[in-house]
ROMIKE-125390 format. One record per residue (C-alpha): x, y, z; residue in three letters. Coordinates in pm, whole numbers. Each point is the difference from the previous one (the first is absolute). Last residue first. Layout:
% residues N
xx, yy, zz, aa
X, Y, Z, ALA
...
***
This chain:
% residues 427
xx, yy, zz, aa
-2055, 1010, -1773, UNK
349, 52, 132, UNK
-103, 38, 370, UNK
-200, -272, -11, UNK
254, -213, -66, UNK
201, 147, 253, UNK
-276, -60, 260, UNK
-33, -381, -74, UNK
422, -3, -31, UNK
-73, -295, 284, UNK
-348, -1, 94, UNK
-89, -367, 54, UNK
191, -54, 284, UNK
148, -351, 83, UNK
-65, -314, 227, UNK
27, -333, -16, UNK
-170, -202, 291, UNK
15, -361, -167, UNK
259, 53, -299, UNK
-102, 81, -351, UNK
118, 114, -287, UNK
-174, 60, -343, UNK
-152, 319, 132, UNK
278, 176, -3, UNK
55, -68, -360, UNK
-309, 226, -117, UNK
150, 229, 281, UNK
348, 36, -152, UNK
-198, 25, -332, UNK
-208, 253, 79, UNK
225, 231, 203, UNK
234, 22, -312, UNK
-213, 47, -269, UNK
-143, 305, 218, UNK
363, 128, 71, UNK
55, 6, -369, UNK
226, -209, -265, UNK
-12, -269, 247, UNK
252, -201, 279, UNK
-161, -218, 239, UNK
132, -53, 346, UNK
-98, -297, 235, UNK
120, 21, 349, UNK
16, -273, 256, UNK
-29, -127, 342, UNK
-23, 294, 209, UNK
-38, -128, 335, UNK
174, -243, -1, UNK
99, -415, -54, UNK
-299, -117, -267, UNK
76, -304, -149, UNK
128, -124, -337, UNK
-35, -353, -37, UNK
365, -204, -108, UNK
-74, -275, 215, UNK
298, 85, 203, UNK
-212, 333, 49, UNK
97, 335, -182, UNK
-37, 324, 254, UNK
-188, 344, -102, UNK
30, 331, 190, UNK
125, 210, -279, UNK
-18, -136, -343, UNK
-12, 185, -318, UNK
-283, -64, -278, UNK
31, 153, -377, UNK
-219, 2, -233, UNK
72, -39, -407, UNK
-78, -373, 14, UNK
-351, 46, 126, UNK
-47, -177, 298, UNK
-126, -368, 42, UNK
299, -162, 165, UNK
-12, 242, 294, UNK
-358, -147, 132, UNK
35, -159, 304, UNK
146, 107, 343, UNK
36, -278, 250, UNK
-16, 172, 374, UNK
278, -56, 232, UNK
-51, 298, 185, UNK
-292, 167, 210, UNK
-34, 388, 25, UNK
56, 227, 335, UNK
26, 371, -109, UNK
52, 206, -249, UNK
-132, -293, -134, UNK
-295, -128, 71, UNK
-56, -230, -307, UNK
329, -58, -119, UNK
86, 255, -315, UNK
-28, 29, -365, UNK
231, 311, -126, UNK
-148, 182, -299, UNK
288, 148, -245, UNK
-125, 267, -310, UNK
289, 78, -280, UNK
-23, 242, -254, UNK
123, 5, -293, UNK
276, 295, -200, UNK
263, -274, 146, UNK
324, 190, 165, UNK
380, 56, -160, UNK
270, 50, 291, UNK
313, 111, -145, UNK
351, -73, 147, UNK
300, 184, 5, UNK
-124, 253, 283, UNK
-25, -304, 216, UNK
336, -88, 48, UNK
92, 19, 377, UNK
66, -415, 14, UNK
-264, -88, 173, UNK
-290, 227, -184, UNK
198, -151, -341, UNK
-27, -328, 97, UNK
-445, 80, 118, UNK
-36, 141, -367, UNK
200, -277, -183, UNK
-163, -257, 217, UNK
-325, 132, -86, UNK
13, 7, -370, UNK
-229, 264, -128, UNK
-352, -39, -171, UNK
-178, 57, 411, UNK
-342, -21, -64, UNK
-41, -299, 212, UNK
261, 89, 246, UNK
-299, 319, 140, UNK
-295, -207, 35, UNK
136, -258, 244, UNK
248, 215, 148, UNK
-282, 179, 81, UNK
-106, -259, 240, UNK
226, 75, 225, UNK
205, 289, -42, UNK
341, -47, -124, UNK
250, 89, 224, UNK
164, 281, 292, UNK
-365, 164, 85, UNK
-21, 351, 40, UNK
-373, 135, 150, UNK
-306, 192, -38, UNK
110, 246, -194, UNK
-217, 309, -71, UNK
-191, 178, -287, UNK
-245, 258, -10, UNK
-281, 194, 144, UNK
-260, -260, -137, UNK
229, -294, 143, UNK
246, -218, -224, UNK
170, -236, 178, UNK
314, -118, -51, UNK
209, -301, 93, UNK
351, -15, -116, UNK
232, -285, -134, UNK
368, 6, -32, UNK
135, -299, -138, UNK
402, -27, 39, UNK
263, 189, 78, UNK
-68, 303, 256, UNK
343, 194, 82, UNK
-37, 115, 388, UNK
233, 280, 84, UNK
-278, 236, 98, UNK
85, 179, -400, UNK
-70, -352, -122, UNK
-343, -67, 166, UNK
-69, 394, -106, UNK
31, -90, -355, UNK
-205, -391, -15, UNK
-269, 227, 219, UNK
-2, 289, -251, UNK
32, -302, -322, UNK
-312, -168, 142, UNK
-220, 272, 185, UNK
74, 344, -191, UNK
78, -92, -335, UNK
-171, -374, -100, UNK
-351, 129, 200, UNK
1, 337, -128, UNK
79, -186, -375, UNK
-320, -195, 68, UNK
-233, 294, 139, UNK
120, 175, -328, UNK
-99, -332, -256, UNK
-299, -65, 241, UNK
-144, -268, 201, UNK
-287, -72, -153, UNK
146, -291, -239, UNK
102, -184, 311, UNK
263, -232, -225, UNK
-17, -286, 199, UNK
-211, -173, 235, UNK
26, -149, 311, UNK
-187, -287, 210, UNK
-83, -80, 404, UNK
331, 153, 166, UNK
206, -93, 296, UNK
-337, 42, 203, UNK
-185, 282, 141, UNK
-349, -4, 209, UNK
-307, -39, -163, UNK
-149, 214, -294, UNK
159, 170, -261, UNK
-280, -8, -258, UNK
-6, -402, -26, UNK
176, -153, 320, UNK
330, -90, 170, UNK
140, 339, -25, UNK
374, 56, -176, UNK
-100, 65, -392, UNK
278, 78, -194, UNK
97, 249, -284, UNK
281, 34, -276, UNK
197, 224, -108, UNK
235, -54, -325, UNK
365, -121, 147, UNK
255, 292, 16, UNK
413, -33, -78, UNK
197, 234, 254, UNK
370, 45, -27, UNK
177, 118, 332, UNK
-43, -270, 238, UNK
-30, -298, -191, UNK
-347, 86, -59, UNK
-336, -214, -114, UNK
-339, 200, 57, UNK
-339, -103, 117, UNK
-285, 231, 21, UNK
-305, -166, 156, UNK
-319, 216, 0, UNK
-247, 83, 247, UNK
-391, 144, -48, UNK
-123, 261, 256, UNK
-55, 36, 380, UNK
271, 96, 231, UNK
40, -139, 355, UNK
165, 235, 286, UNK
305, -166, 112, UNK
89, -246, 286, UNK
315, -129, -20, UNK
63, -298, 236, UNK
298, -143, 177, UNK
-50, -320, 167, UNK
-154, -111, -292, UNK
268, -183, -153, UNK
126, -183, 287, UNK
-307, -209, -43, UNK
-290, 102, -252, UNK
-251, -7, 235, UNK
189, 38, 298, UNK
-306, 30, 229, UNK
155, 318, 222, UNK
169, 214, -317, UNK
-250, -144, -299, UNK
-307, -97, 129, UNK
12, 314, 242, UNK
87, 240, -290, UNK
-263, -177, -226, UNK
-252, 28, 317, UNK
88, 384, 1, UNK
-39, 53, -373, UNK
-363, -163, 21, UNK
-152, 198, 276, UNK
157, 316, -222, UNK
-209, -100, -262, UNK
-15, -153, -360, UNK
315, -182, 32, UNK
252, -117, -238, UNK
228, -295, 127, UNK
312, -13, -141, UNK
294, -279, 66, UNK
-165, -237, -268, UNK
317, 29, -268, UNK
208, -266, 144, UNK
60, 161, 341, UNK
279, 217, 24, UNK
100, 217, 248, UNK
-218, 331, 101, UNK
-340, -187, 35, UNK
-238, 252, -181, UNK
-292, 145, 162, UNK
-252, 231, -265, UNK
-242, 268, 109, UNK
-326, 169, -40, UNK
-36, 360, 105, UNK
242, 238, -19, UNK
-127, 296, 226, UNK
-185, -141, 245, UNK
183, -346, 43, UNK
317, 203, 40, UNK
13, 9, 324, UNK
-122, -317, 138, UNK
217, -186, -270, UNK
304, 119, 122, UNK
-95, -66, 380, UNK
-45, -411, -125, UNK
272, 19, -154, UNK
179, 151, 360, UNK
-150, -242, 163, UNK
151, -284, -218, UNK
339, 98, 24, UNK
165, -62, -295, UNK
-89, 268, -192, UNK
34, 130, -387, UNK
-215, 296, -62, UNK
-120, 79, -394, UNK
-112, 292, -238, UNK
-72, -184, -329, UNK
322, 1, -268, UNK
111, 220, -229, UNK
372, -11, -102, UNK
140, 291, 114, UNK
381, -147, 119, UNK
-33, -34, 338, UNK
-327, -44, 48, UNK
57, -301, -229, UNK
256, -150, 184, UNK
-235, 55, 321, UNK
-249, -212, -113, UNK
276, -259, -137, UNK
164, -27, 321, UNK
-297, -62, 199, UNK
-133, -262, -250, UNK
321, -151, 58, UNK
51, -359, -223, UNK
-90, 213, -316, UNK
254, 262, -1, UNK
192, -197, 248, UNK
112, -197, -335, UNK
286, 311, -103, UNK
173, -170, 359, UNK
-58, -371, -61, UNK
136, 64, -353, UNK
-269, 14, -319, UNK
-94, -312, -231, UNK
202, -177, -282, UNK
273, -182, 140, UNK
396, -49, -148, UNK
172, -269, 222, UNK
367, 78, 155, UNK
-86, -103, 356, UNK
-17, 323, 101, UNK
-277, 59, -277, UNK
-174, -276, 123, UNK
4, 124, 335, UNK
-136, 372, -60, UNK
-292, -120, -208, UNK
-109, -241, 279, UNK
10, 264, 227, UNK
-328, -55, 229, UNK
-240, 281, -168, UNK
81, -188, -366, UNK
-41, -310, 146, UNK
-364, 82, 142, UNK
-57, 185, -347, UNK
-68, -294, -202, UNK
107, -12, -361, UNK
429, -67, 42, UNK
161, -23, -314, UNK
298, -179, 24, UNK
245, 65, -332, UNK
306, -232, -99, UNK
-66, -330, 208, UNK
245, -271, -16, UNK
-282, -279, 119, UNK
247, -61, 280, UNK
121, 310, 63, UNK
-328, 196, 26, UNK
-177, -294, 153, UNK
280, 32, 285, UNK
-98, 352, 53, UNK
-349, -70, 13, UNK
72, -262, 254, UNK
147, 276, 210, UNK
-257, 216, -40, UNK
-262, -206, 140, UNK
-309, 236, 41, UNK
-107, -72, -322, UNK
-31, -355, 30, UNK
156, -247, -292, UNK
-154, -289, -124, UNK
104, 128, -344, UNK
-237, -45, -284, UNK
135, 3, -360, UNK
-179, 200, -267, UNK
-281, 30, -272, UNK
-276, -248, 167, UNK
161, -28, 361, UNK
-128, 403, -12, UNK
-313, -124, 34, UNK
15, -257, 233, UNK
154, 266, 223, UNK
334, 143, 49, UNK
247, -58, 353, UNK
202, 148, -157, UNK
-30, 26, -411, UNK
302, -136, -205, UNK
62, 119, -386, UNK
270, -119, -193, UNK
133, 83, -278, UNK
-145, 363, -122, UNK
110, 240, -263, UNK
-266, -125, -223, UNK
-211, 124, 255, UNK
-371, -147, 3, UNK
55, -159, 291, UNK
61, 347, 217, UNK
-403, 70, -117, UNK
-115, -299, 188, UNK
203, -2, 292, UNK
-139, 368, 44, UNK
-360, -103, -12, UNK
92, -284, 256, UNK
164, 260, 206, UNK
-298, 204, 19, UNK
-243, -281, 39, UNK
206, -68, 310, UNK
299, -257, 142, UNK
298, 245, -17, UNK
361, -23, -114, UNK
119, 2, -355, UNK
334, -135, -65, UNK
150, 54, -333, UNK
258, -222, -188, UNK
113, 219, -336, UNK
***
């Protein structure tokens, strides 16, 4: 089977990975990929915004499944085209994506159907954000701004005060912070507790769940700093419980999968919601239409299944014939990142030190670029992510970071808490 994989992340790299252990597999293209992903497939100098040169890489390469890992083509259509043009995709239509790609929608999906969610406002008028937070800054307290659109995973600001939600709604509507995306905001009252990923694969009526798994979005030890795509995951959370996780799997994942059918908008693909879990219960954060990033990178290395078969049979309405068997380890990622990212970081910077990692440890690429000299330089803001697999959570964590500090790029950056608080959890 000839698969195309498009995407340039850690995430897709992680996925590349797992899709080239398929016996069932050919051929495996990544565009535009990474130097990592050049080390187990065929890069494409193909954009993602070009769906007309996608289409011809379909034909020429003779493409049987596209699996699309991004969710900027997933919001855009790209799903609907290929299937026009008579290619089978793996990832949700442009209409079942606007579960992710509208924040609005999704907030209002979910009052719709019961599934708990913060109390929220959705405004593009900035006065009359700035009117919403006046009045409810007695009663609700501290607050969260979300760009409505998309906006790679950084489109939330928390604040502590209401001086703080108002300059988020100002950065955001007047200052264009996160362009078209944040003319629209939600602002909703902020909720304090841990969060957990739950991703789920569907074709639309059969569901198949992934084990949970937990990131880490602020740019500094104990949550600190503003929000980034996300700093390290972890997976299982071994204090989330066996009754909190079968709430989560019946009335968020398979209750949203339901009602997006019954509106007349079959899901197919990855469904993946946020949750927090607050002292007076639990409540979803948000949908997202693909593989969180990076717990994709914790989450495909315990995966025992074949991929391709999984993501073939999501494509092709089949599912419910396959079973999805799961690794009893656990799995611990820590992304390195430019120095100052979130936000302005230098490029171009020689990283050193993947050559002398244990053999068992895995590293995916994300913002990393190969020089005609063959050195591997820095090219974003998260650069990699190194996951360790171990019998425990604790075995884990140690000997991702015993390998972390092998690496080394001038400015690199990473938390030093990731699964910390789980660990200590389970002791």
């Amino acid at each position: 089977m000839n698969v195309l994989l498009l995407g340039s992340g850690a995430r897709e790299h992680a996925i590349a990975w797992k899709l080239s252990q398929s016996p069932k597999l050919t051929s495996l293209y990544v565009a535009p990929g990474n130097p990592g992903t050049a080390d187990v497939a065929t890069n494409l100098p193909v954009s993602l915004d070009d769906f007309d040169a996608i289409i011809r890489t379909c034909k020429e390469r003779q493409i049987d499944l596209t699996v699309v890992g991004s969710e900027g083509p997933l919001a855009a259509g790209l799903v609907d085209r290929l299937l026009v043009e008579g290619f089978a995709a793996f990832g949700p239509s442009k209409a079942a994506a606007v579960i992710e790609s509208s924040k609005a929608f999704s907030k209002e999906f979910m009052m719709r159907h019961g599934i708990p969610t913060s109390p929220f406002g959705v405004f593009d008028d900035e006065s009359q954000a700035h009117d919403h937070i006046r009045l409810i800054d007695d009663t609700q307290g501290q607050l969260v701004v979300k760009a409505e659109g998309l906006a790679l995973g950084k489109g939330v600001i928390v604040t502590d005060t209401a001086e703080e939600a108002q300059e988020a709604v100002t950065r955001m509507i007047s200052g264009g912070q996160f362009g078209a995306s944040s003319a629209r905001v939600i602002v909703e009252q902020r909720l304090f507790g841990p969060e957990v990923s739950a991703h789920a694969f569907t074709d639309g009526e059969a569901v198949a769940h992934m084990p949970f798994s937990c990131d880490h979005k602020p740019i500094f030890d104990d949550d600190k700093g503003p929000n980034t795509g996300g700093m390290g995951a972890y997976s299982p959370p071994g204090w989330f419980s066996d009754a909190d996780q079968q709430w989560a799997r019946e009335s968020v994942t398979e209750a949203a999968i339901n009602a997006m059918y019954d509106e007349g908008l079959p899901y197919k693909g990855v469904l993946y919601p946020g949750i927090l879990c607050a002292e007076d219960g639990m409540m979803v954060l948000e949908f997202n239409s693909r593989f969180g990033d990076p717990e994709a990178q914790v989450l495909f290395p315990r995966l025992e299944s074949d991929l391709l078969e999984v993501m073939w049979a999501v494509a092709n309405n089949k599912l419910a014939e396959v079973e999805l068997r799961w690794s009893d380890q656990a799995c611990v990622g820590i992304v390195l990142a430019s120095g100052g990212y979130p936000g302005k970081y230098e490029t171009g910077l020689p990283i050193e030190g993947l050559d002398d990692l244990d053999p068992d440890v895995l590293v995916f690429h994300a913002g990393t670029a190969r020089q005609d000299d063959g050195t591997l330089v820095t090219s974003g803001g998260r650069v990699l992510t190194v996951s360790a697999l171990g019998p425990n959570l604790q075995a884990a964590r140690d000997k991702a970071y015993r390998n972390v500090e092998r690496i080394g790029f001038e400015g690199m950056h990473y938390r030093r808490d990731i699964g910390a608080r789980a660990v200590a959890a389970s002791n």
